[in-house]
N, C-alpha and C positions, 0 to 999 in steps of 0.2 A: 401491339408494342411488345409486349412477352412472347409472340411465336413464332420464337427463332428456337423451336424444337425442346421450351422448359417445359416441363412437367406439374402435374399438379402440386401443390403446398406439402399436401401430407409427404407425398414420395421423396421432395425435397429435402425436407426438414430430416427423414428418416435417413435418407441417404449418407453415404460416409463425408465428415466434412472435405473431406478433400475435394469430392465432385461439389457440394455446395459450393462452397468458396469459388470453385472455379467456374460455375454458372453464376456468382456474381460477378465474380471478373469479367465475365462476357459482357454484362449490360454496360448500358451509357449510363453518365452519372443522371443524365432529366431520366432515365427508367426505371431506376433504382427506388424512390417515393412508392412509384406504384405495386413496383415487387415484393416492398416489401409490406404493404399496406395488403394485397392481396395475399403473401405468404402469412400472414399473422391470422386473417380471416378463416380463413379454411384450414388452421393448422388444430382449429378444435382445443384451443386452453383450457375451457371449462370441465368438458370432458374428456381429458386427460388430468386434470388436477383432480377431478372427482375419483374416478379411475383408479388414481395414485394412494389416496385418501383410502378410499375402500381395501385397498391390497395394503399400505401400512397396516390401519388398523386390524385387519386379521391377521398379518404377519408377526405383529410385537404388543399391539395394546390388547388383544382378547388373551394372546398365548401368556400373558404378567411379565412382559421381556424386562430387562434395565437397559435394554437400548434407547429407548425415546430418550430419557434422562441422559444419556451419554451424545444422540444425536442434538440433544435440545444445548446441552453445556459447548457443545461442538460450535453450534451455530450462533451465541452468544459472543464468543471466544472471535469468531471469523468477523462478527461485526464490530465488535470492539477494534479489532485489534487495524479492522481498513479504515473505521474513524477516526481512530487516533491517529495512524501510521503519519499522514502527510503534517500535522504540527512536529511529532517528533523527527519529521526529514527536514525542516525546516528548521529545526534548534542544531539538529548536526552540522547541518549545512553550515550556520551562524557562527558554529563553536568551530568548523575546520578555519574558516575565513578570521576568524579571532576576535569576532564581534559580541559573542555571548558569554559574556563571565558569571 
């Protein structure tokens, strides 16, 4: 089903999106489950999250950096702000329509 010339997961995944995308644009939608069920397998998360982990922490938590503190307020900030986001587009919405006083 995938060998119409894809490539392994890793190559894939590493590749620039623009060829991703467009070797998904190529499959059918009934092949797209298995591509991506297969891309996920072989893309190795664990060790690359480990990987990640190991190179943060030598890069900013051995060296006393204030970055984690800065990347950690960052990341707070980005999940706040996409939980709230859709009540407050939904009070906008209400208050252009003239519905929310």
């Amino acid at each position: 089903v995938l060998a119409r010339g894809l490539h392994s997961a890793a190559s894939i995944m590493s590749a620039p999106p623009r060829t991703f995308f467009a070797r998904v644009g190529a499959l059918k939608l009934k092949e797209l489950p298995e591509f991506v069920v297969k891309t996920a397998r072989e893309y190795d998360y664990a060790g690359r999250a480990a990987t990640f982990a190991r190179e943060y922490n030598a890069k900013y938590i051995q060296t006393g950096s204030a970055a984690p503190l800065w990347h950690f307020m960052g990341g707070v900030f980005g999940v706040a702000y996409v939980t709230v986001w859709p009540t407050e587009y939904r009070h906008m919405m209400a208050e252009r329509r003239g519905g929310h006083h």
